[in-house]
C-alpha positions, 0 to 999 in steps of 0.5 A, spaced: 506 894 607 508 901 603 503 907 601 504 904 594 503 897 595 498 899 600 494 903 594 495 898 589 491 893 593 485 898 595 485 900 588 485 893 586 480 891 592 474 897 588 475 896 582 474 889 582 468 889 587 464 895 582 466 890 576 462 885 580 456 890 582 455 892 576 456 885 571 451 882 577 445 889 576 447 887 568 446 879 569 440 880 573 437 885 568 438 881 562 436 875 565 431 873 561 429 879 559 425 881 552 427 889 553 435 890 551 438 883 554 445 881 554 450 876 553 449 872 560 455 868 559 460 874 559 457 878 564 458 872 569 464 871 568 467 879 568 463 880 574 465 873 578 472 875 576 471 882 579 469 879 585 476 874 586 479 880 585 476 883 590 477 879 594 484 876 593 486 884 594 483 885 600 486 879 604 494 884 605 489 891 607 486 890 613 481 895 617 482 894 625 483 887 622 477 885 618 479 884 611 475 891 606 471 887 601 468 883 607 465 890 610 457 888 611 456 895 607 459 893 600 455 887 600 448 890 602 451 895 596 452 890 591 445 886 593 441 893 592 443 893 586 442 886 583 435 886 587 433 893 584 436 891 576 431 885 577 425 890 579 427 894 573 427 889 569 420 887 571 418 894 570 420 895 563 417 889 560 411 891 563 412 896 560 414 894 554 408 889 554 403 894 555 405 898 549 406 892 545 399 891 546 395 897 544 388 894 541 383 893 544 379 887 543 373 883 545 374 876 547 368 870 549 370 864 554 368 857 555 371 851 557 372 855 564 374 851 570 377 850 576 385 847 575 386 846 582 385 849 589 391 851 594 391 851 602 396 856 606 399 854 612 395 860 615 389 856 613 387 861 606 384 857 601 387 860 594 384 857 587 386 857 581 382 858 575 382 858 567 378 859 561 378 859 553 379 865 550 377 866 542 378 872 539 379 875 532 386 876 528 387 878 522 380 875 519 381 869 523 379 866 530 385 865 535 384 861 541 389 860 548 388 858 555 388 862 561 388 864 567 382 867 570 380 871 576 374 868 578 370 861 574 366 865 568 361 862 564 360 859 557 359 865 553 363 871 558 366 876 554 372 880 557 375 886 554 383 884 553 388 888 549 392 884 542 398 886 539 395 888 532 402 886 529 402 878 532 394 878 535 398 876 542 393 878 548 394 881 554 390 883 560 394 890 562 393 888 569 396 894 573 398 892 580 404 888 577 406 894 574 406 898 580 408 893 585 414 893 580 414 901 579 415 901 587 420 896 588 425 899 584 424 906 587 424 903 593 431 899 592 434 905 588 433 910 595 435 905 599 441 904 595 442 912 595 442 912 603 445 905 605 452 905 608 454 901 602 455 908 598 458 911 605 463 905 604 464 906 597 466 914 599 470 912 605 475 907 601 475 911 595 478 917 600 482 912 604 486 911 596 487 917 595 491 918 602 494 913 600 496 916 593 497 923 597 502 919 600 506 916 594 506 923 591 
């Protein structure tokens, strides 16, 4: 193989396997996103084509005989970015939701019951429990079922926070939003420090010699 198909091959091999990294991290943002979301449809099918791409181009080029594309370092890589786009996506529709809510307002419960009881396989009991929650929009009374932590009385009220444009109600729950919070930040460091971004440098620099070598 001469430096200059070599390089064609490797070029073709990054650009497709990127494509597919970024159009999948922009695919699992947008998936059923209410923050900014993309077309579906264009994102897999660029990020599909991307990765045969890659892989059709890294079938002649070959590191101590195993084909680039199936180094286990660009697959972590693409899997981080996917995996850390969904954890953003969380936290900006939490966010979104939180600002979206912004008036506080007091609601009464009734009807509240037990909608089901769920035993794990380590023998912990889990039951799930709602209520009817009535509140005041715009001069008029809005009623919706909900989850509840814990089974209230006829008559409870619970703080809740409303959306003063649609009357939607919302609880604000924090440990959501941080457990989100912490999953992309983790994910994003890991990204930073795993070997996908060593992979990446390193075939970069393996372009370039070949470049160097045309020239």
């Amino acid at each position: 193989m001469t430096p200059g198909s070599t390089a064609f091959w490797r070029f073709l091999t990054l650009t497709g396997t990127l494509t597919g990294a970024v159009s999948g991290a922009l695919l699992c943002w947008s998936w059923g996103s209410t923050v900014a979301a993309l077309p579906l449809t264009p994102l897999l099918l660029v990020g599909g084509a991307g990765l045969l791409v890659a892989f059709a181009a890294s079938l002649p080029l070959t590191d101590g005989g195993v084909p680039v594309l199936r180094h286990a370092a660009a697959i972590i890589l693409m899997l981080l970015l996917w995996t850390s786009a969904l954890a953003a996506d969380d936290v900006a529709d939490a966010v979104a939701s939180w600002a979206r809510t912004s008036q506080a307002v007091t609601t009464t419960l009734n009807g509240c019951r037990v909608d089901g009881t769920y035993t794990s396989d380590s023998g912990s009991v889990r039951v799930e429990t709602s209520c009817v929650y009535h509140w005041m929009f715009d001069g008029r009374e809005r009623s919706e079922r909900r989850g509840s932590s814990s089974a209230g009385q006829d008559g409870d009220h619970q703080r809740m926070w409303m959306d003063p444009q649609t009357g939607e109600i919302s609880d604000h729950s924090g440990l959501p939003l941080v457990a989100a919070a912490a999953s992309f930040a983790l994910l994003t460091a890991a990204i930073a420090v795993t070997a996908g971004l060593r992979w990446l440098r390193r075939e970069f620099k393996k372009l370039l010699t070949e470049l160097d070598r045309i020239d």
